[in-house]
N, C-alpha and C positions, 0 to 999 in steps of 0.2 A: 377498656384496655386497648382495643387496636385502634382506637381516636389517636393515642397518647403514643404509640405507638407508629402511625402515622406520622407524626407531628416530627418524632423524635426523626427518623429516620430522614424528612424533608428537610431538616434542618441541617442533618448530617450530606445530607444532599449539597446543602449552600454551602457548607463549610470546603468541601472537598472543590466544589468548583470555583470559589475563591480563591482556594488558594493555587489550584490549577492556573488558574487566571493570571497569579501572582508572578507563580513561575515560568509563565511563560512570558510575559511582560517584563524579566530579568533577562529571558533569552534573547530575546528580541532588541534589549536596550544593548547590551554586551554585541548582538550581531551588527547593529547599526553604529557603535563605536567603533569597531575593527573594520567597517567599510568605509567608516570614514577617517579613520589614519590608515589607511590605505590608498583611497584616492586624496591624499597632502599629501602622502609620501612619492605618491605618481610624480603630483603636480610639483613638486621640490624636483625632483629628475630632470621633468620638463624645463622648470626655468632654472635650471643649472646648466643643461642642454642651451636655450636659447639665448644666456649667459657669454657662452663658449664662440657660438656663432658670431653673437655681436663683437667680442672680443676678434677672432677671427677677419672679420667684415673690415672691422677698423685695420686691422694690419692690412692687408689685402691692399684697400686704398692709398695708404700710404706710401706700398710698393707701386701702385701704380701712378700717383705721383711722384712719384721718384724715377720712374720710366717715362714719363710723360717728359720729364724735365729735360733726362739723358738725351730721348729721341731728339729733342729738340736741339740741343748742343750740337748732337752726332748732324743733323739737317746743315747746321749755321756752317760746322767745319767743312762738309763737304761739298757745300756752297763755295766757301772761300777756296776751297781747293782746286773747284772748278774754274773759277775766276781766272786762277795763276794756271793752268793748265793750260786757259785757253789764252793767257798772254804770254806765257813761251812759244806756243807755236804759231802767234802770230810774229 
């Protein structure tokens, strides 16, 4: 009887850390889920952020060619300006 009794009890052994095993290998799968729509969810931030900037960047240059353009007009007039300035008072 305590063979039989051994036996049973070893077995009730296996079963309990089985399924121990089981559930913890749910928890674990469910924790490494939510870590990883976690960091996509970072990483969508991120390249919505870096999205923003590049949109940004492109305006940026376009005002500054657009001042690059003006400076240049503004140089040419006040070139010619100087021109006639300086043939009136000759």
């Amino acid at each position: 009887m305590t063979v039989e009794l051994g036996i049973v009890v070893a077995i009730l052994g296996l079963v309990v850390s089985y399924l121990g095993y089981q559930l913890n290998k749910s928890k674990s799968i469910k924790t490494d889920s939510r870590d990883t729509a976690e960091v996509r969810s970072e990483l969508g931030y991120i390249r919505k952020g870096v999205d923003d900037i590049r949109i940004d960047l492109k305006a940026n240059e376009k005002n500054i060619a657009h001042l690059s353009e003006r400076v240049t007009r503004v140089e040419e007039s006040s070139k010619q300006a100087h021109k006639r300035i300086d043939n009136m008072e000759n």
